[in-house]
C-alpha positions in Angstrom: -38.4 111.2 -76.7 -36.5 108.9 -74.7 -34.1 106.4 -75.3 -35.1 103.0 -74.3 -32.4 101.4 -71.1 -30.7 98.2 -72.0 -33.3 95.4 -71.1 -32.0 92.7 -68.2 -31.2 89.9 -70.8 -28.8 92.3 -72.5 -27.0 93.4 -69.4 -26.6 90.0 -68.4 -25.1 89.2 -72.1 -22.9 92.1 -71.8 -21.8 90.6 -68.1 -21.4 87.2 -70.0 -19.6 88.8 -73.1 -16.8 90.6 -70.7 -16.4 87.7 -68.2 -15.4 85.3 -71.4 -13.2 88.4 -72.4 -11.2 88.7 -68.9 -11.1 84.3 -68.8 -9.3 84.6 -72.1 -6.9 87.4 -71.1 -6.0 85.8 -68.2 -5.1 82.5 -69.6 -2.6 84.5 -72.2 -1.5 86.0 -69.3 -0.7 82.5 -67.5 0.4 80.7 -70.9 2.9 84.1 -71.3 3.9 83.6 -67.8 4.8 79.7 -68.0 6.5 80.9 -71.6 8.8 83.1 -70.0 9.3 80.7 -67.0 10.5 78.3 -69.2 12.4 80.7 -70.9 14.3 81.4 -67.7 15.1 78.2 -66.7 16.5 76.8 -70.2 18.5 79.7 -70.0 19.9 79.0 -66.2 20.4 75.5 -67.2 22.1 76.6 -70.4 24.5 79.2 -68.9 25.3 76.3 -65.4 26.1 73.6 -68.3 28.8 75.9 -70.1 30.6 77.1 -67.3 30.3 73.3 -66.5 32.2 72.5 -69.3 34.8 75.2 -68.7 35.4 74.4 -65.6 36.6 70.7 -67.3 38.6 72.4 -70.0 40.2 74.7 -66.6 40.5 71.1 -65.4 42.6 69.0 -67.6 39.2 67.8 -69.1 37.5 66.3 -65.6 34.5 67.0 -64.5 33.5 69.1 -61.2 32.7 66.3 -58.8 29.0 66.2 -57.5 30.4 66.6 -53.8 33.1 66.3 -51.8 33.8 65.4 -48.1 35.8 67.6 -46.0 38.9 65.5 -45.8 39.0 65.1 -49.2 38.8 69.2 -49.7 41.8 69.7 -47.2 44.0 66.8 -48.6 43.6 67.7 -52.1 43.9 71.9 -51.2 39.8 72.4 -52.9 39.4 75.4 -50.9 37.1 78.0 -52.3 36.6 81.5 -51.9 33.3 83.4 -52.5 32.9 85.6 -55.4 33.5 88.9 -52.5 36.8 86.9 -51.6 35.3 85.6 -48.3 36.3 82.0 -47.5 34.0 78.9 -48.2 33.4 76.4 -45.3 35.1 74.3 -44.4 37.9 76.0 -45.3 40.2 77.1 -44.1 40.6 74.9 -40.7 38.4 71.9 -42.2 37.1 71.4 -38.2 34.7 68.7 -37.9 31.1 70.0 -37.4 31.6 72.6 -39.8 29.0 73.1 -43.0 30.3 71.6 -45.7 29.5 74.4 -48.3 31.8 73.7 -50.6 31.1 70.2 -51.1 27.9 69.9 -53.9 29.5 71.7 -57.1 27.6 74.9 -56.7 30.6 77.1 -55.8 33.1 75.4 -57.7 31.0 76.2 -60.9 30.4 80.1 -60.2 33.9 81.3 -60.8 32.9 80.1 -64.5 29.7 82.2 -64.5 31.4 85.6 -64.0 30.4 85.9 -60.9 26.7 86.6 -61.4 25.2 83.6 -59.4 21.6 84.4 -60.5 21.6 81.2 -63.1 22.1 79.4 -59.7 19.0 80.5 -58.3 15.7 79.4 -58.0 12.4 81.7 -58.5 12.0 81.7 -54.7 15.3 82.7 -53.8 15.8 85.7 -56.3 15.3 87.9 -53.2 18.3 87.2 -52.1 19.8 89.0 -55.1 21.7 92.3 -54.3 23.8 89.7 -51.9 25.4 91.4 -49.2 26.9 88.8 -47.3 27.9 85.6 -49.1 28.5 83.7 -45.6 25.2 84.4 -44.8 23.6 82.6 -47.8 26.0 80.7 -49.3 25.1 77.6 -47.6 21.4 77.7 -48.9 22.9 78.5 -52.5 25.0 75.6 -52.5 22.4 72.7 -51.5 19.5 74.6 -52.8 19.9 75.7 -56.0 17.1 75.8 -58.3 19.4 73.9 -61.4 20.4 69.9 -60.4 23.2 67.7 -61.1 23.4 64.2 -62.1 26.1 64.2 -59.8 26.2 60.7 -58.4 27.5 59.2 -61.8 29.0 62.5 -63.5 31.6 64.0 -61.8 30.9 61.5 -58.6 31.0 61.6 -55.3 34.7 62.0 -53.7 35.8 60.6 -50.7 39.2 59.1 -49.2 40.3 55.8 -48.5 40.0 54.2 -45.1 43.7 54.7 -45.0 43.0 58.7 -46.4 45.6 58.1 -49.6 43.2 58.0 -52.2 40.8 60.0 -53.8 37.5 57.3 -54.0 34.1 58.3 -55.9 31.7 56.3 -54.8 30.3 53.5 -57.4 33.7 53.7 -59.0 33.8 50.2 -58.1 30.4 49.2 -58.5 28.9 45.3 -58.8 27.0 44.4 -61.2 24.1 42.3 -61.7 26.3 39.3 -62.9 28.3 39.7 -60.5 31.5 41.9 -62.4 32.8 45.1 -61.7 32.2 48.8 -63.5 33.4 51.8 -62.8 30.2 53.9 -63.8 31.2 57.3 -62.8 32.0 59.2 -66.0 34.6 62.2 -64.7 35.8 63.1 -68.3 34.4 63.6 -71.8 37.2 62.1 -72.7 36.2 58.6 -71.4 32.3 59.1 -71.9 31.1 56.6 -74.7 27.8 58.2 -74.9 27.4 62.3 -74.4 25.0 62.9 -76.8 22.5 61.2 -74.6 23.7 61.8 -70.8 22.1 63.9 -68.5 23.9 66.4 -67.1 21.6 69.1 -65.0 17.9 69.9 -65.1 16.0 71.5 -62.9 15.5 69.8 -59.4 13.7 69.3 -56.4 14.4 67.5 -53.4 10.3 65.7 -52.4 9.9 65.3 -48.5 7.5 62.8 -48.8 6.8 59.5 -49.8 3.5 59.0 -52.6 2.5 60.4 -55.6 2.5 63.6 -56.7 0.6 65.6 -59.8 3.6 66.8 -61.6 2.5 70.2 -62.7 1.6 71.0 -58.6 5.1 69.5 -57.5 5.8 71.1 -54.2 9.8 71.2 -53.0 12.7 72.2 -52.2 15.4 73.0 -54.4 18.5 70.4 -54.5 21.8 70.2 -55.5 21.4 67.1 -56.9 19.0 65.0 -59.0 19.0 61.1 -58.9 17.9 58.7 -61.1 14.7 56.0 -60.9 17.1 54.0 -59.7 20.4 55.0 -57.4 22.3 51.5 -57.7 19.7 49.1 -56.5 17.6 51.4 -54.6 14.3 52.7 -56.1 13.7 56.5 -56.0 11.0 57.6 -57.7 9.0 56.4 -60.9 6.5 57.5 -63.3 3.1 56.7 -62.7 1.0 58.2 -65.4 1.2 61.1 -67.6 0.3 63.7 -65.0 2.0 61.5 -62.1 5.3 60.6 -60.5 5.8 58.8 -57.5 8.9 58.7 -55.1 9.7 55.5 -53.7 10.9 57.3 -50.1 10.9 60.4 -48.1 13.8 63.0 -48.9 13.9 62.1 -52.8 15.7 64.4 -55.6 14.0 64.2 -58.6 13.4 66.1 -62.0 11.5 69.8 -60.9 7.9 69.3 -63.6 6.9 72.2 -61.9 3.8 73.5 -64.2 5.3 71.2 -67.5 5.0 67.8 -68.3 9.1 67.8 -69.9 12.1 69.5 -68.2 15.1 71.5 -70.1 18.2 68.8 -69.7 21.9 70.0 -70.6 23.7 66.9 -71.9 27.4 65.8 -71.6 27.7 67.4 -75.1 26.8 70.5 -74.5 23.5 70.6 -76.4 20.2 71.1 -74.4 16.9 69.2 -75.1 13.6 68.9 -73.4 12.4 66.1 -72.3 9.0 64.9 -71.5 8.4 62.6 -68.7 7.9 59.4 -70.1 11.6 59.5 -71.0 13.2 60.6 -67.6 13.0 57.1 -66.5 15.7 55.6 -68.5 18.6 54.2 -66.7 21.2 54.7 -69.6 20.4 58.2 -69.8 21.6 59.1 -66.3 24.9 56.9 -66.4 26.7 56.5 -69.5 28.5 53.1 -68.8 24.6 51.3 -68.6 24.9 48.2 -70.7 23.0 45.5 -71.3 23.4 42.8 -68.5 22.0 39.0 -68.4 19.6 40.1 -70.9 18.4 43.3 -68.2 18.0 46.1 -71.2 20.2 49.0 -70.7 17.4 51.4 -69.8 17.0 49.4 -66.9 20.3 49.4 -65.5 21.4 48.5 -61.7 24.1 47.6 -59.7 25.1 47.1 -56.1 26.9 49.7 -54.1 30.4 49.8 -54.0 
């Protein structure tokens, strides 16, 4: 006798039955992936904020700065040297025209990482890991990293005097609101009233353009540098909605939401939190001399420029 076949409405719940099957496999496989992305990046950010901190206790307690200018590297002898003992530009003859590689923090931090620069990178640059040649890519490393630094009011930016005698970070002078005068760049924990709540690096992005963008498809480059809402009285980026941010103009470096709605943030204390969007915008949480000004609440801090 034979066996009945399978009937078209069963095939077609069988087809139905595996198709559900693969849909749920492959969105464990995307939620494991995004697990272990995070994963990675807390611990990038993790291991960039402790050699951070022991590059301040190396330092008589200051902070790496954010960036230095040339002329501020060759008066103050900041040359650096690769982890293969090549030179950094623009050391050692400091020539005008020369890339400025040792300026952002980047290579003034991986002495303090034992010389694996991986926590430095971002997930599109891992290829360049065995490095043969640190010349060769040591310039992308150092303004494209895939870890950020809130380095216009930690550490600051260094530059010299008109007359070239002094050491200046910029806002170090900075005008306020009613019309008095901060310095609001925080280059110890020694003088930081507030480290428990400072941000110190996150994952960043530099956006090319201007509008809004869906933050889990953020599209850009890696940056050296993360600013906040607000860099003294000029408007970067904001948030828009729960699944938006918007910069304010072209060439902006913000928080990197790849995929997430929150970010993984070292703080000036060492301790690492995530934080969801909706609390990235505050003011006092990116400089830690905010205060409350002509009734303006702290959150929403500004100031001139220097």
């Amino acid at each position: 006798m034979n066996r009945p076949g399978y009937t078209l409405i069963e095939l077609m719940v069988v087809v139905a039955i595996i198709g559900i099957l693969i849909a749920l496999a492959g969105g464990g496989l995307l939620l494991a992936r995004k697990a272990a992305n995070n994963l990675d990046v807390s611990n990038n950010v993790r291991q960039v904020g402790l050699a951070w901190s022991q590059y301040s206790v190396g330092s008589r307690g200051t902070f790496v700065p954010g960036l230095v200018t040339p002329r501020v590297q060759r008066n103050k002898h900041m040359g650096l040297v690769y982890p293969d003992d090549t030179i950094v530009s623009p050391a050692p003859g400091y020539e005008e025209g020369m890339p400025n590689t040792g300026g952002p923090w980047v290579w003034r931090l991986a002495p303090y990482l034992s010389g694996e620069v991986e926590p430095l990178l971002g997930a599109d640059q891992l290829d360049l890991i065995p490095i043969t040649s640190y010349a060769e890519v040591g310039d992308t490393i150092a303004f494209q990293p895939g870890i950020a630094y809130n380095g216009w009011y930690v550490g600051g930016h260094l530059d010299t005097s008109s007359d070239g005698r002094r050491v200046i970070a910029e806002f170090s002078n900075a005008m306020l609101v009613d019309r008095s005068h901060r310095n609001l760049v925080a280059d110890s924990i020694a003088t930081m009233r507030r480290p428990t709540e400072i941000f110190v690096f996150m994952p960043g992005m530099k956006i090319d353009t201007q509008g809004i963008h869906d933050v889990l498809k953020m599209d850009g480059t890696g940056w050296f540098e993360v600013t906040p809402p607000t860099l003294a009285m000029e408007p970067q980026w904001r948030i828009d909605s729960f699944n938006t941010l918007e910069t304010l103009l072209p060439d902006v470096p913000v928080p990197a939401l790849r995929g997430s709605h929150d970010v993984p943030v070292f703080h000036a204390d060492g301790h690492i939190e995530r934080h969801p969007l909706n609390e990235l915008w505050k003011q006092d949480h990116w400089i830690d001399a905010a205060k409350i000004v002509d009734d303006i609440p702290r959150e929403q801090f500004t100031h001139e420029p220097d």
